[in-house]
GULUMVEX-964467 format. One record per residue (C-alpha): residue in three letters; z, x, y. Coordinates in steps of 0.1 Angstrom, whole numbers, plus 2048, in hexadecimal, padded with zeros to 3 digits. Layout:
BEGIN
ALAZXY
...
END
This chain:
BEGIN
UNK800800800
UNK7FA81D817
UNK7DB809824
UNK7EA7E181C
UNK7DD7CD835
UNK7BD7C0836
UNK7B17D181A
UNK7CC7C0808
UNK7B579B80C
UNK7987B280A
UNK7957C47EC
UNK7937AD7D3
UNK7757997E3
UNK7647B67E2
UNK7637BB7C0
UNK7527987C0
UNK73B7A27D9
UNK71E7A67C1
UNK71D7827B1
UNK71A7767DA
UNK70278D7E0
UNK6F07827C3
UNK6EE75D7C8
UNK6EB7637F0
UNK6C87797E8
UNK6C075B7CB
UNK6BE7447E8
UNK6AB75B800
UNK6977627EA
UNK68573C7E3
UNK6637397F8
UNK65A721812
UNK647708804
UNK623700808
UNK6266E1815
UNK6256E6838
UNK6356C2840
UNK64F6D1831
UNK6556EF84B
UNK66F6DE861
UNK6846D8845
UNK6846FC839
UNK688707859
UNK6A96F2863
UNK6B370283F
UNK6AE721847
UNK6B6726867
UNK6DF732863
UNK6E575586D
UNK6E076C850
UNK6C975A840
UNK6AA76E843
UNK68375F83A
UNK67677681B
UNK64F781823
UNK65478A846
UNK65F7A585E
UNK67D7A486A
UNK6A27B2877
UNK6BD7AA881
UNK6E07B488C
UNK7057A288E
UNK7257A9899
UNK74579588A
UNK766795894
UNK78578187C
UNK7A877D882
UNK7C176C874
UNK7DD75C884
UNK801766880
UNK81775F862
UNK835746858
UNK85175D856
UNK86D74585D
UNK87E75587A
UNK875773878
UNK85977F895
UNK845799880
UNK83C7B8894
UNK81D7BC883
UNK7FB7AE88F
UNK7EB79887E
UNK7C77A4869
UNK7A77AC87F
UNK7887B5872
UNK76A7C3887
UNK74A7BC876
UNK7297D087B
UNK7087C4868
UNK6E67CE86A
UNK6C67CA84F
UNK6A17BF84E
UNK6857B1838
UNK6617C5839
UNK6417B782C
UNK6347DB81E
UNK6177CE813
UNK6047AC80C
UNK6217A97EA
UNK6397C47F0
UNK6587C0805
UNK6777D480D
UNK69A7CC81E
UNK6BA7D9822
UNK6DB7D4834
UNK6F47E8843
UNK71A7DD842
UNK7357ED85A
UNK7597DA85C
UNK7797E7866
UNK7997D285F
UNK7BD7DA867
UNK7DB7C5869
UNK7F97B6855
UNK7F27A4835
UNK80F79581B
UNK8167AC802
UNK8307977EC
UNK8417797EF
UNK8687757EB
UNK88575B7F1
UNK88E75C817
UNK8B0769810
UNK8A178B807
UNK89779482B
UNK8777A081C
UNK86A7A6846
UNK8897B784F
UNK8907DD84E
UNK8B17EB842
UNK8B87F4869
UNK8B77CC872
UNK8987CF881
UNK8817AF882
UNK8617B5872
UNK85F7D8871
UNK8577E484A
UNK8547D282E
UNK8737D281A
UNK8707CD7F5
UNK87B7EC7EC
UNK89F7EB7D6
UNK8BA7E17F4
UNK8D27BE7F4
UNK8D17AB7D7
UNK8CB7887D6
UNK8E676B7C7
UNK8DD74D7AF
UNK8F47307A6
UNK8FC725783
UNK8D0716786
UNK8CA73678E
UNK8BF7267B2
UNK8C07417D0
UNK8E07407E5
UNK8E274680B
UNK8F3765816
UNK8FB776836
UNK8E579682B
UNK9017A881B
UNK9027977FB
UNK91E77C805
UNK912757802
UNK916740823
UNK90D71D810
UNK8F570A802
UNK8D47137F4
UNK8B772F7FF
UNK8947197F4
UNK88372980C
UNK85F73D808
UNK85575A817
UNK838772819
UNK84479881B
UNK82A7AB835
UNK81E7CA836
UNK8047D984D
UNK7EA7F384F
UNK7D980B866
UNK7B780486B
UNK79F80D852
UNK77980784D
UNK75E7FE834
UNK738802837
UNK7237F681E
UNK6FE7FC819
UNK6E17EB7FE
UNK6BD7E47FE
UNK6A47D27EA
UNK67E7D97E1
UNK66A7B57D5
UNK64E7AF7CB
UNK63678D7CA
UNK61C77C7B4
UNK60E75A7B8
UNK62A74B7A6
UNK6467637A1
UNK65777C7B1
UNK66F7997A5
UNK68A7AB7BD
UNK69D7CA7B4
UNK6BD7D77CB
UNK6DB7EA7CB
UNK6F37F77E4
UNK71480C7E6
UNK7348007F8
UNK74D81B803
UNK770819813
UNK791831814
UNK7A08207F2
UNK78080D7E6
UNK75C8167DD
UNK7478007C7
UNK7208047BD
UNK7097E77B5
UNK6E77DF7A8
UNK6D87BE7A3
UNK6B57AD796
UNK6A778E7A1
UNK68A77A799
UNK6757597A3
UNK660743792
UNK64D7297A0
UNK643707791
UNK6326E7799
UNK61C6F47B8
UNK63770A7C6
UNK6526E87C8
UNK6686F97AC
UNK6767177AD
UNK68E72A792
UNK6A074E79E
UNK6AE75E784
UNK6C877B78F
UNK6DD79777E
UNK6F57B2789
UNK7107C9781
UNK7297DB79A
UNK73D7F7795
UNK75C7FE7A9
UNK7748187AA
UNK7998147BC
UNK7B182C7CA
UNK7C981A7DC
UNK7E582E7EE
UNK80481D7EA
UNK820815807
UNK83B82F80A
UNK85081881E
UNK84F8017FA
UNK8598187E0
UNK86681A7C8
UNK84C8047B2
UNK8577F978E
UNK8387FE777
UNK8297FE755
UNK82081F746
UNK7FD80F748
UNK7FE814770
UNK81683576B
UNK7F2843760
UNK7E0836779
UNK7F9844793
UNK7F98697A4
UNK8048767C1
UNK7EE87C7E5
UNK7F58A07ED
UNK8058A880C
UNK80C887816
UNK82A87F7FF
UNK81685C7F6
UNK8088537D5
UNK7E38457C6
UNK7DA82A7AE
UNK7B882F7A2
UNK7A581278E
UNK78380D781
UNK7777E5780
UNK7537DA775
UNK7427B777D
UNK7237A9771
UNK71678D780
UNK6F9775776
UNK6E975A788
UNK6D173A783
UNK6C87247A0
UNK6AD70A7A1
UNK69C6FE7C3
UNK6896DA7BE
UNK6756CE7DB
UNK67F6A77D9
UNK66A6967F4
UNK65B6A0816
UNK67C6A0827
UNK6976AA806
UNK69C6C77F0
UNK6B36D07D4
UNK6C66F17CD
UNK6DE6F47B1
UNK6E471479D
UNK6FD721784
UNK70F746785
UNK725758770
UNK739778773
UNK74B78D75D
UNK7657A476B
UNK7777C075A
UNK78F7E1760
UNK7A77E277E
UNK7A57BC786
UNK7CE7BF79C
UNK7C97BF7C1
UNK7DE7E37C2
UNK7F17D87E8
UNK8007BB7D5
UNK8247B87C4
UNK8397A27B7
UNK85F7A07BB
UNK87679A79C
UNK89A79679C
UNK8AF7A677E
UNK8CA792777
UNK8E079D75C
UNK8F677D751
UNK913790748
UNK9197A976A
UNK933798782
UNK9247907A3
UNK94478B7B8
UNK9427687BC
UNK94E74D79E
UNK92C739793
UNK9157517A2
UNK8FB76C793
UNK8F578B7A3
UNK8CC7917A2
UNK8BF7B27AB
UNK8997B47BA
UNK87F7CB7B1
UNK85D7CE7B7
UNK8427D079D
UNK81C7D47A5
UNK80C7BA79D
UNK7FD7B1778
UNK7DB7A276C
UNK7C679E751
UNK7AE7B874E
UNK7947A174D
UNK782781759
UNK76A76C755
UNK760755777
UNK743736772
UNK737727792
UNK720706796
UNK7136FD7B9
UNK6FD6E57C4
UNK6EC6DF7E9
UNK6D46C57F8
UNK6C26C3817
UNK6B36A8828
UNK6A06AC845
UNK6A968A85E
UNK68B68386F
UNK69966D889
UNK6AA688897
UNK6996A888B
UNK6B36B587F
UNK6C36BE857
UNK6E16B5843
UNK6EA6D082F
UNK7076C2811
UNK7126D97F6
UNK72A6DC7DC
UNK73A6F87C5
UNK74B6F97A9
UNK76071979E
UNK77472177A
UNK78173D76F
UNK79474C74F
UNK7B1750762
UNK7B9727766
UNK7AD72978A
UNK79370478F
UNK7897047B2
UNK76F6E77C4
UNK75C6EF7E2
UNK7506D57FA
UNK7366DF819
UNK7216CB834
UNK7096D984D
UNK6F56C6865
UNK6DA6DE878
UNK6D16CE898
UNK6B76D78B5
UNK6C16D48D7
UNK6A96DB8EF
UNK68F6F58F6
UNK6967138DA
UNK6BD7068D4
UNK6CE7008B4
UNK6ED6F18AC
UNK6FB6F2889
UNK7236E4886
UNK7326E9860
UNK74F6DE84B
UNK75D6EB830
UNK77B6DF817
UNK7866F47FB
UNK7A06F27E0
UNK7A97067C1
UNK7CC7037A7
UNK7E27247A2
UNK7D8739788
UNK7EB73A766
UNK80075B771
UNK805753798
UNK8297557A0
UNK83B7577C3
UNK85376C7B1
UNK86376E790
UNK88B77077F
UNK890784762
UNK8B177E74B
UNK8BB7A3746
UNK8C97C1757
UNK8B77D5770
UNK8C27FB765
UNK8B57EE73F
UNK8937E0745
UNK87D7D272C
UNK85C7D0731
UNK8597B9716
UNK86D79F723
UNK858799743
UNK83378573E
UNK81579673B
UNK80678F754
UNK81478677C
UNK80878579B
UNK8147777BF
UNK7EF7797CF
UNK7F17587E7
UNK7C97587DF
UNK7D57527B9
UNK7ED7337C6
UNK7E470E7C6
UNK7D87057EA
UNK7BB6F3801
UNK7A570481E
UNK7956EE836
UNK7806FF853
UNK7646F786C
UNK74D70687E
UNK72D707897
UNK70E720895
UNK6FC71B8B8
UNK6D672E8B6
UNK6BE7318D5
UNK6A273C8D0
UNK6917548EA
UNK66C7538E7
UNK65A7758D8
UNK67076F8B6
UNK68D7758C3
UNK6AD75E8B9
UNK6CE7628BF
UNK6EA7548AD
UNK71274B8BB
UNK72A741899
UNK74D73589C
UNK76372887B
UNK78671E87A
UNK79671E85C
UNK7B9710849
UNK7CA71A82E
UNK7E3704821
UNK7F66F97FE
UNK7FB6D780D
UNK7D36CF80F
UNK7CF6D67EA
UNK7BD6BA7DB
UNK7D56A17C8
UNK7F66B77D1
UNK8056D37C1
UNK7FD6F07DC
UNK81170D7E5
UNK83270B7FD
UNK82970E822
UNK838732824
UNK80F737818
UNK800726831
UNK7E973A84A
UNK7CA732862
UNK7AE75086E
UNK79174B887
UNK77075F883
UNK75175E89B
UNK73177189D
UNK71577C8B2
UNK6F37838A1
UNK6CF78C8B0
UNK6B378889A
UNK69179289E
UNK672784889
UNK65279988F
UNK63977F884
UNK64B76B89A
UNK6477808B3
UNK6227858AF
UNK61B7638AA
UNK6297588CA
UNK61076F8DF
UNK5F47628D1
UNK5ED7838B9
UNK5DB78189A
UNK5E279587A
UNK5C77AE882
UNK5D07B38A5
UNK5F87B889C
UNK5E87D3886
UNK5CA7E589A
UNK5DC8038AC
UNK5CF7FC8D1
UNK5D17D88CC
UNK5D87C78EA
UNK5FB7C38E2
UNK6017EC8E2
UNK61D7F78F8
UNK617812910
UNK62B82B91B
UNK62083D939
UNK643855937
UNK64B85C915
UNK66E85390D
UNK68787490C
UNK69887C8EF
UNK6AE8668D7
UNK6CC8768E7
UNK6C886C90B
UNK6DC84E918
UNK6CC83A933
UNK6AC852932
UNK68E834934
UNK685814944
UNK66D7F793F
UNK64B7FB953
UNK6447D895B
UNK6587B5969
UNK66079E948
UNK6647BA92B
UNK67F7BC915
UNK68C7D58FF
UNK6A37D68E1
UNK6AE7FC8D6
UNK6C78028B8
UNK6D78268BE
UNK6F28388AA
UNK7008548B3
UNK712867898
UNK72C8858A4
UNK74089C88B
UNK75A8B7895
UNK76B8CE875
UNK7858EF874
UNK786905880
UNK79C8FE89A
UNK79490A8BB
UNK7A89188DA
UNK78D9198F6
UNK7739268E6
UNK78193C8CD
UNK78F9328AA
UNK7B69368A5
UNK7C792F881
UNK7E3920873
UNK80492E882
UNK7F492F8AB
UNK7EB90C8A5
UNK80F902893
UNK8209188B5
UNK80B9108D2
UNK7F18F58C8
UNK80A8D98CD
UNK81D8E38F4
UNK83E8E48F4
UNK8428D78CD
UNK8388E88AA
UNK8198D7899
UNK81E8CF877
UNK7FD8C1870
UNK7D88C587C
UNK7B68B3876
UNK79D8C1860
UNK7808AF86E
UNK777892883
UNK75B879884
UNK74D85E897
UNK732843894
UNK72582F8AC
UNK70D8108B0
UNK6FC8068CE
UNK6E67E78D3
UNK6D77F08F5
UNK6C77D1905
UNK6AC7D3921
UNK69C7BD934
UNK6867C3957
UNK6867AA96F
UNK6707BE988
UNK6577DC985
UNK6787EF996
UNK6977E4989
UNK69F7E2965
UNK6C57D1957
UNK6D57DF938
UNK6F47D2922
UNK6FF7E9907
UNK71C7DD8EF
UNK7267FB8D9
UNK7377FF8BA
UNK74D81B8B0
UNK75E82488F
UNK77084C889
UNK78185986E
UNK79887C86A
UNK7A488D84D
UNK7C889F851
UNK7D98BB841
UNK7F98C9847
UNK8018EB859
UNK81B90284A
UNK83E904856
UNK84692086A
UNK86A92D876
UNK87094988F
UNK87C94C8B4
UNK8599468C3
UNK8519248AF
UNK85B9078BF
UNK8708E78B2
UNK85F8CB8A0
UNK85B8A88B6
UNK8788958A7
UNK863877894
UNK84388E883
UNK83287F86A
UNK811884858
UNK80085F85A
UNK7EE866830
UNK7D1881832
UNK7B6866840
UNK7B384F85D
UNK79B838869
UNK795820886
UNK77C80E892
UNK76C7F08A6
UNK75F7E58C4
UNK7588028DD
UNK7547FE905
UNK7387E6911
UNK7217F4928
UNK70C7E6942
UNK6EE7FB95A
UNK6D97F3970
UNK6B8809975
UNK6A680C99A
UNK682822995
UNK6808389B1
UNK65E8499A8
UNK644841992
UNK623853994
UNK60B863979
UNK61D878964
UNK64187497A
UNK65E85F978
UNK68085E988
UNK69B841986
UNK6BC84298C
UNK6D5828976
UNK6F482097F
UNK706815964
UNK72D80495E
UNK74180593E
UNK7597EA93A
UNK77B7F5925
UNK7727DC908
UNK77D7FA8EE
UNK7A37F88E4
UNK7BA8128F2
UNK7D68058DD
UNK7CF8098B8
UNK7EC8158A5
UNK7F3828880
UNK808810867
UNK82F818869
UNK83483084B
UNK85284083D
UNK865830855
UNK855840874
UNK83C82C88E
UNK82A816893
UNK8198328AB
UNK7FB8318BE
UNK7DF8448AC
UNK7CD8628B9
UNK7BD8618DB
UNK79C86C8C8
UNK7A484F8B3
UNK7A28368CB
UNK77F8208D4
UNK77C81C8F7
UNK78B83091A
UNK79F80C91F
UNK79280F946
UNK77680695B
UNK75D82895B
UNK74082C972
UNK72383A963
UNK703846979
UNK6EA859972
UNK6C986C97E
UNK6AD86F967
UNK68887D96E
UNK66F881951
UNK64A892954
UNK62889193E
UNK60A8A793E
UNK5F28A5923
UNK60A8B0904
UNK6238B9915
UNK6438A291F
UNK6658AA936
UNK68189D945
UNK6A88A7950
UNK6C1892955
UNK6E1892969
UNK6FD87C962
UNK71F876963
UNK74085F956
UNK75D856970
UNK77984696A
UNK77F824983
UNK7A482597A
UNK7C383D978
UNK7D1832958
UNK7C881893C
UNK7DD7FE92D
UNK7EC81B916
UNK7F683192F
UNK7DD84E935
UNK7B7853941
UNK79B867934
UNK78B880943
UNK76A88095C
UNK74E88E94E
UNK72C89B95A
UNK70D8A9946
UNK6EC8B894F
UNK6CE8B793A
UNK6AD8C4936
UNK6938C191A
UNK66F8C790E
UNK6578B18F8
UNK6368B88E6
UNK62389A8D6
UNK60F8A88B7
UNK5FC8868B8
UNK5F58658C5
UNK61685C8B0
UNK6328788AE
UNK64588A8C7
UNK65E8AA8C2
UNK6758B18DE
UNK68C8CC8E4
UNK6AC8C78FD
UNK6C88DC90F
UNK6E88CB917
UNK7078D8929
UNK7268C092E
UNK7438C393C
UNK7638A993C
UNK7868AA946
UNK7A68A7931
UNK7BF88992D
UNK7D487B946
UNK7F186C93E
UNK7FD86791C
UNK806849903
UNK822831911
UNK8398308FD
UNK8338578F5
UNK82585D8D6
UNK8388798B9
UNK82189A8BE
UNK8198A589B
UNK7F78B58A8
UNK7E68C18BB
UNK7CC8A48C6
UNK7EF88F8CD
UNK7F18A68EA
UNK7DB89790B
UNK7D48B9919
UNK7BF8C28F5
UNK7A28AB900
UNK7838BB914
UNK7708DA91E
UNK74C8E5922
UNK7348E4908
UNK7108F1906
UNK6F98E38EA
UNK6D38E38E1
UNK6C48C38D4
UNK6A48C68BD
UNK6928A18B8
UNK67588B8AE
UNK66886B8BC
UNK64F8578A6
UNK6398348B5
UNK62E81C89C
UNK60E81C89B
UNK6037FB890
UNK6127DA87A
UNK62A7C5885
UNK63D7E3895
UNK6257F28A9
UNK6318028CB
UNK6558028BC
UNK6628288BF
UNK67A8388A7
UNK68B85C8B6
UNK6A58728A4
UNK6B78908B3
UNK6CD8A98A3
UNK6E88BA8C2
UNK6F38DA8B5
UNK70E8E98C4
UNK70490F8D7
UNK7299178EA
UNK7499038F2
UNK76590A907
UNK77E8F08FE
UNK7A08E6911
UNK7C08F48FD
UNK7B88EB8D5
UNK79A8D88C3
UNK7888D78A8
UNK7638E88AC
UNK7488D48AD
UNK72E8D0890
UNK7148BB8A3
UNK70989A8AC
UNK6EE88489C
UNK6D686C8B1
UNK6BF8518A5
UNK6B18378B7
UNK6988168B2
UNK6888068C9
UNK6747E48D0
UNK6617D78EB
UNK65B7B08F1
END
């Protein structure tokens, strides 16, 4: 439970990631049919986000957010935050050739927060720490014991083991929480079409700190009765692997030798690993009947057989030991002593789904009634029903309403317990004498879910859509069908909304009057010219749109990566200068071994004269660091250790939303074969400034690194000068720009550093096509101001403000390609590699290794 919270709710589903996948790419899959009175039909079907049209061109890109509201800890206010999750997708579908198509999809989420982690009576104070302390640690550790009467019903006691009166019936989730930690998740798929039938192949790896599964899948269509049937057939099989650190402030656990095997310790960290190995195959049938002009049928059938590691490995469950004959103090009372067991499953399980959907296109109103239903079983006693309604409605010029509801209800499995007794003493335990099998997972409990939601499209002209998704949801044991749910102390609600842009290139193409041929004739009248070739992949704000009423979309990412040795201006130092002087006035007793960060830009451009061009970039950022400790030194010269040091586990993550910028461009001169345009650009502090490592082994919560962090957390201003040349071959350009800081301290207490940076580069184009740039960069920013309020415990040296900036000097090698022709034509794709030539940093960092640049572009 080093890592509990969201990956706590997390890990399981995404073990049964692959039968979803499978049955979500049976249904995209199916073909429009050829009745074209049909085509407002299909299109009200298809038209929710994610549900891309197979046989054409297209992208798209989404960003999620989730939360989940807080907990029913009765009276106790939990410190911890309630799960986030900040989701990043991006994928596309490519015709390759007249039968031949490709797709894949890129997955990026980062989730941190508090999640239940057991469930005990109240009496326990399973949310308090030892210290009295509300909500600060989880405490199922061995502590107070709990009471029973003669019924062996809990007693209320004042904490210290002496009853008050009356009886404890009371519920209540134990929380833990988590620093944040992310997941990205990559697959594709290569199909292939005859007349009647199709075939699709994919795969795709998922990979996380304590989670990595690999998947591959086959899919195939066959179409009857002039294309109004169609069968898909699916298979696939996932492999996953788990190595879950467990929660030092919960130790001791109480387990089986079969987990003592599975256990081992995390060097240097004083945490320990439980590694698993699960495998699923999946297999999915679906059937699509095309009823009448305005109905069709979907129904399909899926099974999934699960085996290995099937526990969720940041769940326990409490049992008190009550040994009949120990005295507990108190006449007609038993003494019960609690300790935590990870949780128990079968080691495998077999899961059949049925599900059935309808649409009905209303002619009256244009619109469709989407009605569905699914039926679950599995081998663990778990029967859950599924009830859905969609009604897709246009509104308007290009607008698209779609509201939903949802109802769901399952019973408990077989082995779900809240917690469990057990008849014998706690220093003699028999294994024997508990069941099999035991698990307190609230997702394994009896319960209903009701939740509702809106998708609003608009759709932009030139294929371009864009999507806004909002869903409430409920969880609650009282809306279980016919009775019988869980206690309310498992009652929770989370919100989720979404953003999504989606382009569709034969859209596109269609609505300017192209034909095929002229979408595919380089030179076609649809070719985008660019009198000033754009500078390399690496520049920020380093182009404009020539003419009133474009529009651009660019995708850039910018990957940065810094490693040991550790640096003290620009020379390396080692171990015992960094453990005396790399942390000010206190010893370091740890340092990073490297440090990355990822970010992704959606840069959004539109011109509304010849002169001035408006940009919007949202951006976002995920990092990760790897830690090892520093040996302890003693001597006269070696300073003290901060009083609370503590190594937060050997890796750390964060990640989410980044600042938002916004520019504006003004062209100043634009003649054959020059251009100069200043930008003057503003970043708003949408990153968070506040993110924070879980409390561990009793120290924290503390703020994490300010490297770790995803914005400044203040209003920057960001200008910059850019001029670019061309003759013949030959390209040029230099830049000047800078980064200052609009405020004297963020929310969190300190400000980062100005920064300026001059640039020059050189490009040659080999062809009409491909372009290869070389650039020279010199930057120099200013260290931290300020610090962490409340002060953070230096451990190393990036906890100390004053080991953030310098001068660098770096030499950027690139390539810039233009499609040619298709679909894509005038749509540039750049890469640039930035390697490091000098560095003088302030006090201690890590040496850089280099930065990566890609960037795509599109002009409507």
């Amino acid at each position: 439970m080093g890592r509990p919270g969201a990956g706590a709710d997390v890990v399981v589903i995404r073990a049964l990631g692959a039968c979803r996948r499978l049955a979500a790419r049976l249904f995209l899959r199916r073909r429009r049919p050829a009745d074209s009175s049909l085509q407002a039909l299909t299109a009200a079907a298809l038209s929710l986000p994610g549900l891309a049209q197979a046989g054409s061109d297209n992208v798209g890109f989404q960003y999620g957010y989730y939360k989940e509201g807080p907990r029913q800890l009765f009276g106790v206010v939990s410190a911890f935050k309630p799960i986030t999750v900040n989701s990043l997708h991006g994928g596309g579908d490519f015709v390759l050739t007249d039968r031949l198509n490709f797709g894949f999809d890129f997955i990026q989420d980062t989730w941190g927060g508090a999640t239940p982690i057991a469930t005990a009576p109240q009496d326990l104070r399973g949310n308090r720490s030892t210290d009295g302390v509300s909500g600060a640690t989880p405490y199922i550790s061995p502590g107070n014991p709990l009471l029973f009467d003669s019924r062996f019903n809990v007693l209320r006691t004042n904490g210290f083991g002496v009853p008050t009166g009356g009886i404890s019936k009371q519920l209540v989730h134990t929380l833990s929480s988590a620093s944040p930690e992310t997941r990205k998740q990559g697959d594709f798929r290569l199909g292939y079409e005859w007349n009647e039938a199709a075939l699709d192949v994919g795969g795709g790896l998922s990979q996380e700190r304590d989670y990595e599964s690999g998947w591959g899948s086959v899919i195939g269509r066959f179409d009857f009765n002039q294309k109004l049937t169609t069968l898909n057939v699916g298979l696939s099989y996932t492999h996953s692997d788990i190595a879950a650190i467990l929660d030092p402030d919960a130790l001791p656990y109480i387990n089986t030798s079969a987990f003592a095997r599975q256990i081992r310790p995390q060097p240097g960290t004083g945490n320990e690993i439980l590694s698993g190995v699960r495998q699923d195959w999946a297999a999915h049938i679906g059937l699509t009947q095309v009823l009448t002009k305005k109905s069709f049928l979907e129904t399909g059938l899926g099974f999934t057989r699960s085996t290995g590691y099937l526990e969720n490995p940041y769940k326990v469950v409490e049992i008190a030991f009550i040994d009949p004959k120990e005295d507990s103090g108190f006449p007609g009372t038993y003494i019960g002593y609690v300790r935590a067991f990870l949780e128990q499953r079968p080691d495998a399980r077999d899961q059949w789904s049925w599900d059935a959907r309808y649409v009905h296109y209303v002619e009256g109103w244009d619109a469709s009634l989407h009605l569905a239903y699914r039926f679950f079983s599995d081998s663990w006693g778990i029967d859950a029903h599924t009830f859905e309604a969609d009604w897709v409605q246009p509104v308007g010029t290009g607008w698209m309403i779609t509201p939903r509801v949802r109802y769901y209800f399952q019973n408990a499995a077989d082995f779900y317990v809240p917690y469990l007794l057990s008849l014998q003493s706690v220093n003699d335990i028999d294994r024997t004498k508990l069941p099999s099998d035991f698990s307190s997972d609230q997702r394994l409990s009896a319960f209903g879910a009701l939740s509702g939601g809106v998708t609003i499209e608009k759709r932009l002209g030139k294929g371009i859509r864009l999507f806004g998704d909002f869903e409430y949801y409920t969880h609650q044991g009282g809306l279980k069908w016919g009775g019988g749910g869980a206690g309310g102390f498992t009652n929770f609600n989370y919100w989720q909304a979404s953003g999504t842009l989606s382009l569709d290139l034969d859209e596109k193409y269609a609505l300017l009057g192209m034909g095929e041929g002229e979408a595919a004739v380089p030179g076609g009248h649809h070719h985008y010219h660019h009198p000033i070739p754009q500078p390399p992949a690496g520049v920020m704000f380093g182009h404009m749109l020539p003419q009133a009423g474009d529009f651009m979309i660019e995708y850039r990412y910018m990957f940065h990566s810094q490693s040991e040795p550790m640096l003290q201006g620009s020379h390396p130092v080692n171990d015992a200068t960094i453990v005396t002087r790399g942390c000010g006035a206190y010893s370091c007793t740890q340092v990073a071994t490297d440090h990355t960060m990822a970010m992704h830009m959606l840069d959004l451009m539109y011109a509304p004269t010849d002169w001035l061009n408006l940009m919007l970039m949202p951006m976002f950022v995920d990092m990760s660091m790897d830690v090892r400790r520093l040996p302890s030194l003693t001597g006269p010269n070696v300073p003290p250790p901060y009083p609370e040091q503590h190594v937060h586990g050997g890796e750390q993550d964060s990640g989410g939303v980044g600042d938002t910028v916004m520019a504006a461009f003004v062209k100043l001169l634009d003649e054959p074969g020059h251009h100069l345009h200043l930008s003057l650009g503003l970043s708003a502090p949408t990153g968070a400034t506040d993110l924070k490592f879980r409390r561990s082994h009793q120290i924290g919560p503390n703020f994490m690194h300010y490297s770790m962090q995803l914005g400044s957390g203040t209003w920057d201003f960001r200008p910059a000068l850019t001029y670019a040349g061309l003759y013949d071959r030959f390209t040029w350009g230099g830049q000047l720009n800078g980064t200052h800081r609009l405020e004297d301290r963020n929310e969190s207490g300190y400000v980062l550093g100005d920064e300026l940076q001059a640039m020059a580069w050189g490009g040659y184009t080999m062809n009409h096509w491909l372009t290869a740039t070389v650039r020279g960069v010199y930057t120099t920013q200013g260290a931290i101001r300020g610090e962490f309020r409340p002060r953070i415990p230096i451990s190393q040296p990036m906890d100390v403000p004053g080991n953030y900036g310098g001068r660098y000097w770096d030499v950027g090698f690139g390539l810039s390609a233009e499609v040619p022709s298709g679909n894509f034509q005038g749509s540039r794709l750049g890469v640039e590699w930035l390697q490091p030539v000098a560095e003088d940093v302030n006090g201690f960092q890590l040496e850089r290794d280099g930065s990566l640049f890609a960037t795509f572009t599109m002009h409507f």
